[in-house]
N, C-alpha and C positions, 0 to 999 in steps of 0.2 A: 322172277324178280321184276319189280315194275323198274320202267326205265323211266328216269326222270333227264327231264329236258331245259325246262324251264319253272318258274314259278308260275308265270301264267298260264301253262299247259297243264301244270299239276293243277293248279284250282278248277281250270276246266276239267278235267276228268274227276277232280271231288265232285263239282254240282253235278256231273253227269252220271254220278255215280261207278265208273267205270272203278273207283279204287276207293278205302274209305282212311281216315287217318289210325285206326287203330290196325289194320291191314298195314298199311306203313310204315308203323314203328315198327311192328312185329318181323317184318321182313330187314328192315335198318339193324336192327338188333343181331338177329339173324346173321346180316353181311359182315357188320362187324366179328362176330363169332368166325364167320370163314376167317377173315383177314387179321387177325388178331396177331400174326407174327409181324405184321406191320407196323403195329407198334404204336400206332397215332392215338390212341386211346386209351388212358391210363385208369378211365372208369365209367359203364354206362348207367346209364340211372334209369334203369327199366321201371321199376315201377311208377314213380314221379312222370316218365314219359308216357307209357299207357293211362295213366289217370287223367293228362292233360292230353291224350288223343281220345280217349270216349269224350270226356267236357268237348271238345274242338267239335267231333260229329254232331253232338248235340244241336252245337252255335250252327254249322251247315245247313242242316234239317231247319232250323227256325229261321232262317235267313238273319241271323246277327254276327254269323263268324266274321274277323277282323283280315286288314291285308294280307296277313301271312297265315292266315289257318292251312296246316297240313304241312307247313316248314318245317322240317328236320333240321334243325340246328344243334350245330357241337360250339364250345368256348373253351378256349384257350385255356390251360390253368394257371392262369393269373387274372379270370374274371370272376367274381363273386358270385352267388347263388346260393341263397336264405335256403339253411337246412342242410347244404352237399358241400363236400370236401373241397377246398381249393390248395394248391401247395408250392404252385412257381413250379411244380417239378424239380424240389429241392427236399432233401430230409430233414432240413432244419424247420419246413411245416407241415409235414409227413401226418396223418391222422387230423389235421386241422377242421373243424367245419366254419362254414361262414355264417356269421348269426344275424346277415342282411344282404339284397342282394346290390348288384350295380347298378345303375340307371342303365345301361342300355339292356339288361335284363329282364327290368321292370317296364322297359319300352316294348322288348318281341314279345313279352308275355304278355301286353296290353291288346297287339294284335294276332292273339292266339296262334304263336310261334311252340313250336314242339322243341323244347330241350332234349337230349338226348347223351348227354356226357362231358367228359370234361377232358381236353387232349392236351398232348406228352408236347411238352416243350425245352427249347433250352432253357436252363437252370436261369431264375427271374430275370427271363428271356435273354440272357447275352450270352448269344451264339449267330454263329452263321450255317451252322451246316445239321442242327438239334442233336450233335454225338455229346453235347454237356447237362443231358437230364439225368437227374438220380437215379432213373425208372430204364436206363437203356434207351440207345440211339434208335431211331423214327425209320423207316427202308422208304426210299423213295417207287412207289408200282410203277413205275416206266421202266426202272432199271435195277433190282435190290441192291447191286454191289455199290449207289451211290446215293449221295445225301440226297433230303429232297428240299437242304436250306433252312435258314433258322433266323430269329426264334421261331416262328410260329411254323414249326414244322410238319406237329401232326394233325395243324388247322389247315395247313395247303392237300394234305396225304389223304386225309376225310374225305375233300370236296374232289380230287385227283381222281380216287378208288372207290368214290359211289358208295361213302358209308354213311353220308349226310346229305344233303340238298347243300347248305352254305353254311361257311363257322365264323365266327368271330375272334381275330385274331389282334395284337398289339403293334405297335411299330415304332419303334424307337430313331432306327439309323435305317430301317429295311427290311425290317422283320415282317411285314405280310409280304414286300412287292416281291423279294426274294424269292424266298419259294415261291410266291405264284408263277413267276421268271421259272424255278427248275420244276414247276409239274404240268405246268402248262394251264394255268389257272389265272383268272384277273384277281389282284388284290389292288384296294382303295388305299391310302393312308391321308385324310383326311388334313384339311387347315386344321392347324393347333389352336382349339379350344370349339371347333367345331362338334365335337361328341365328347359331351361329360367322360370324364376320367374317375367318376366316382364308383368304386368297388372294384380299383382297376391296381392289382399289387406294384407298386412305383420302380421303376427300375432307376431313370432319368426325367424327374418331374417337368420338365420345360420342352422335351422333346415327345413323351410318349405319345401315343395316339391308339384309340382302339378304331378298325375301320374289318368289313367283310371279304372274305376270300369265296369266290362262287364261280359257276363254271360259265357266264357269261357276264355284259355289259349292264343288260337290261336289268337283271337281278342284283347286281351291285348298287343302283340307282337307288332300286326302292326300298332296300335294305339301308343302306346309308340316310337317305330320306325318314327313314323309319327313328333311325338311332341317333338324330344331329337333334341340336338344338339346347338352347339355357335350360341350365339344371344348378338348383338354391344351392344345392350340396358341392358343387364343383365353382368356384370364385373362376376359374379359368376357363373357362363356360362361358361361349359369346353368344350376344342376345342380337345379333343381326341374323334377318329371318332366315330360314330354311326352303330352300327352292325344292318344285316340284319335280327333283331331276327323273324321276322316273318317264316326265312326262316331257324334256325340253332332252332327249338323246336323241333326236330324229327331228330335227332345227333343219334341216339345211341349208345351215350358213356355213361362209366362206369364212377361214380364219387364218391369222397372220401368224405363221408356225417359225420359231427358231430352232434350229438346232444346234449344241454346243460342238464347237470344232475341235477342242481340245477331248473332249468323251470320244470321237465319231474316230478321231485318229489318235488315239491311245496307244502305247506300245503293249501294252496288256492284252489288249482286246482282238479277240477271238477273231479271225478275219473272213467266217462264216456268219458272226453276230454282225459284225460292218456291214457286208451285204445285205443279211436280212433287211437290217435299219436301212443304206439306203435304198432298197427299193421301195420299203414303205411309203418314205421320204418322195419317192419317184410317183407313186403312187397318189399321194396327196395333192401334190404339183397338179397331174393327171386331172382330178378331179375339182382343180381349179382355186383350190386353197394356195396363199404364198409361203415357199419356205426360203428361208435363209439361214448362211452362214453365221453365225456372231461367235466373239469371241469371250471364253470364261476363265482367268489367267489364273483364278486361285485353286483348279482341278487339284496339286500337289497338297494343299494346306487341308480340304476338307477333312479327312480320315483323322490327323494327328489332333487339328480342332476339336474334333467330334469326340475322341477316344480322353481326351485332357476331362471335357467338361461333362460328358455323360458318366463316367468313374467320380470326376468329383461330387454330381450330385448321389451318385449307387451310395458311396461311402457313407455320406449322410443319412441314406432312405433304408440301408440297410442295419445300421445302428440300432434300430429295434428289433431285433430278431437276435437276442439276445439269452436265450438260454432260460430268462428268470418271468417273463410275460405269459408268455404262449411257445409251443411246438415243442420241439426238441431240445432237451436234458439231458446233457452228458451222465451214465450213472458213476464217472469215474471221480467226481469234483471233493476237493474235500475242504475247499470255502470257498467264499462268495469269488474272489479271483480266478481259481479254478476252474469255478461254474462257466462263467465266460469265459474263457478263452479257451477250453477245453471245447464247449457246447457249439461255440461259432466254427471251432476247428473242423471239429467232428462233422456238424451239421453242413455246413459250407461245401462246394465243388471248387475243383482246381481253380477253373476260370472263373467264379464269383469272388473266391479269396484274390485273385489277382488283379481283379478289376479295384474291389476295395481298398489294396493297401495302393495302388495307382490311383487311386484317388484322393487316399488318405496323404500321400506324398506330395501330390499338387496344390491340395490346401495346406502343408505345412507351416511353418515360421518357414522365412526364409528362402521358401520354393514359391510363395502362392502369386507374387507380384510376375515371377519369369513361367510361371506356365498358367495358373489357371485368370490370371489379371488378360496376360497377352490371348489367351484362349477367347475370353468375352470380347478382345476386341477383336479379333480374325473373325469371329462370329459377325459383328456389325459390314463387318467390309463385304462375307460373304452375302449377309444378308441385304445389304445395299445393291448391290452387283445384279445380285437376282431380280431384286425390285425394280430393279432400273432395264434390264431387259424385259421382263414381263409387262414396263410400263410403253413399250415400245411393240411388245407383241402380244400376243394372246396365250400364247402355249411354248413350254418348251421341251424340245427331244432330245432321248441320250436313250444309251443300252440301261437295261434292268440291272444288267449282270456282266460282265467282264466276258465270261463264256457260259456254258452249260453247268449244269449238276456234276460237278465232281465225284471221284470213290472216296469212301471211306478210307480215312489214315492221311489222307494225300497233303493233308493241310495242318492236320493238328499239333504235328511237332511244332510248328514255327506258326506263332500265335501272330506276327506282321503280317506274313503270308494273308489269313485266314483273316484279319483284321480291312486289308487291302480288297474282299470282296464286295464290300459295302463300296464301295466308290464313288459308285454311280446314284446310289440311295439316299446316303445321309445329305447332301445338299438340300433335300423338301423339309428334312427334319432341322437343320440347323437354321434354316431362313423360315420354318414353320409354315412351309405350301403346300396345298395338295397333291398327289401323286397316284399316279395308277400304272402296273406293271398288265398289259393284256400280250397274250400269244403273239408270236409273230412270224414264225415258221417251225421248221423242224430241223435239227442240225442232220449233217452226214453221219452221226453218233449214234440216232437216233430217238435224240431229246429235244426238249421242245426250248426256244428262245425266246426272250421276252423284250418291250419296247417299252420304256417310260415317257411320260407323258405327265409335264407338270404346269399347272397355272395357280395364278393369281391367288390373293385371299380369299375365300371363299368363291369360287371360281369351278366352283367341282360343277358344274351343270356343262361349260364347253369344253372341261378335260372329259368329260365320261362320252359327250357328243363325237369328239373322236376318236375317243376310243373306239368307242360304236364300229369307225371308217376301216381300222384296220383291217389287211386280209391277210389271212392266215392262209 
């Protein structure tokens, strides 16, 4: 099995010949077949990917292959690609194909990126731990008796287990950094509107983000760099320029670090994840960057914010999956009323039906002024707060994750519980900044811990620079 290291090592050994892209797939394919109780993979697309690795050798041999020729990349299912199935990982779009692809599709295929499948997610993506896909829960390879985080579960388990190079995954409230935090993987979630969201299934329109999960900093850079930038088809597509980050993570500048004091001394949190953080924190000091204390009073309000106004947009976004368009068709219906609520029943998971009538609740008569009115404003205060330290600092730090990768079961009865793991997460998504979850040690459990790292609006070039710093 070849072992991949980096992206730049891999291109180095294509021009060197030492490995060729259809050797590659062949072997990807392959791994995935060993690992397939794993679960991260709900379908490979072997031929599609062998056609695009002889084309790929071709472009080598002529000297015109693109940044990412010989990339093995897996997408989420909830990213599109013209010709292959997509479904959220729900039965309600079970046999669906997509009859166009996403932009950021249309971006890795530009630079002769290897597609390779399409992976097992929570149900359109609202999960934290991936036990809510129709398709069967995700095994985390550090440990199988425990999640390995959600949604984007079997996009972190791909790049974890060496079934891909790097995937692309979604982020809502935390959906890439998470699991990156439980497998020990970096995941990006991008300023909101930084990477077209076109062909990208909507869970929560104003928070989503699609950004890469990959087993280093350096490789997130150029993948990110690859996938930013204005796209006609996305209005929420910002056309402020796209930095060279691949090439500004090795700066060696000195940056003014905060870290939140209500996250760092949480009653939640894990008091092996504290240490990690602060020595990091010790770490950075060491190396001559400032850190400091500040304080972030609304810690309590993110989660219930978050959970009010991502439901109330799902309720909306999921209204079209209706039984009568596209997917799944109850055969039990016996009129048009039937159709629907049978087809959405039927086709629906626990936790998507729960999320929508929690949504559909908050926009009521009568409810929308005391939850989702006051939700937009807890939104502004969070989001002022943020801005207002970021405008004082350059970066801010907090835990990925409360503690490690949990078991299976441990959380599911009580959806608060489970809801409460985001904590640390949904503030980049509800103030719309960047974020990146990188390694940062390894617990006594023998899983791995993660450190978030969030800056400014577009700002991703001196969060990814210290990421870079971490030591694991």
């Amino acid at each position: 099995m070849y072992s991949f290291s980096s992206i730049q090592q891999l291109q180095a050994d294509l021009k060197s010949k030492t490995i060729n892209c259809e050797a590659l797939v062949t072997l990807a394919i392959a791994e995935i077949k060993k690992k397939q109780h794993l679960n991260a993979f709900l379908e490979v697309f072997d031929s599609s990917a062998l056609e695009l690795a002889k084309k790929t050798d071709e472009k080598i041999a002529a000297g015109t292959a693109g940044k990412l020729a010989g990339v093995i990349i897996g997408l989420k299912d909830n990213i599109c690609y013209k010709g292959h199935k997509v479904s959220a990982s729900s039965k309600i779009l079970e046999g669906f194909e997509s009859l166009y692809s996403a932009t950021v599709v249309e971006k890795l295929l530009a630079e002769d990126a290897i597609i390779i499948g399409r992976l097992n997610c929570d149900e359109f993506a609202m999960g934290s731990s991936n036990e809510n896909s129709a398709f069967g829960k995700v095994l985390n390879p550090l440990n199988e008796k425990c999640v390995p985080g959600g949604s984007s579960g079997g996009a972190a388990v791909a790049v974890a287990a060496n079934l891909c190079h790097v995937t692309l995954g979604s982020d809502t409230g935390g959906s890439i950094r998470q699991p990156a935090s439980f497998t020990g993987t970096v995941g990006v979630k991008p300023t909101y509107g930084r990477v077209s969201r076109y062909g990208l299934i909507a869970y929560a329109s104003s928070f989503d983000q699609i950004g890469p999960i990959t087993k280093n900093v350096e490789d997130a850079a150029l993948v990110l760099e690859i996938i930013s930038g204005l796209d006609k088809h996305d209005n929420t597509s910002s056309s402020q320029k796209v930095d060279e980050y691949s090439k500004q993570i090795s700066s060696g500048k000195k940056y003014k670090i905060a870290y939140l004091k209500e996250c760092v001394e949480a009653e939640g949190l894990d008091p092996e994840v504290k240490t990690a953080i602060i020595t990091q924190l010790e770490n950075f000091k060491k190396a001559g960057h400032t850190v400091e204390a500040v304080s972030f009073p609304f810690l309590e309000y993110l989660v219930p914010t978050y959970y009010v106004l991502t439901t109330a947009e799902a309720s909306s976004n999921l209204s079209r999956f209706d039984g009568v368009h596209y997917g799944y068709r109850t055969p039990n219906a016996t009129d048009l009323e039937s159709t629907y609520k049978k087809s959405r029943s039927e086709g629906f998971g626990a936790e998507v039906k729960r999320r929508i009538m929690l949504g559909t609740f908050v926009l009521s008569a009568g409810y929308y002024d005391a939850y989702y009115s006051k939700g937009q404003k807890v939104r502004r205060l969070i989001h002022n707060k943020t801005n207002e330290i970021l405008s004082t600092f350059d970066l801010i730090i907090t835990p990925s994750t409360p503690g490690t990768a949990f078991e299976f079961g441990k959380n599911s009865a009580d959806p608060i519980k489970m809801y409460l793991e985001d904590i640390f997460t949904v503030q980049a998504n509800i103030a719309g900044v960047p974020a990146v979850s990188v390694p940062c040690g390894i617990h006594s459990n023998g899983l791995p811990m993660g450190i978030q790292i969030m800056a400014g609006y577009f700002q991703e070039s001196k969060m990814l620079d210290l990421a870079k710093q971490v030591i694991v």
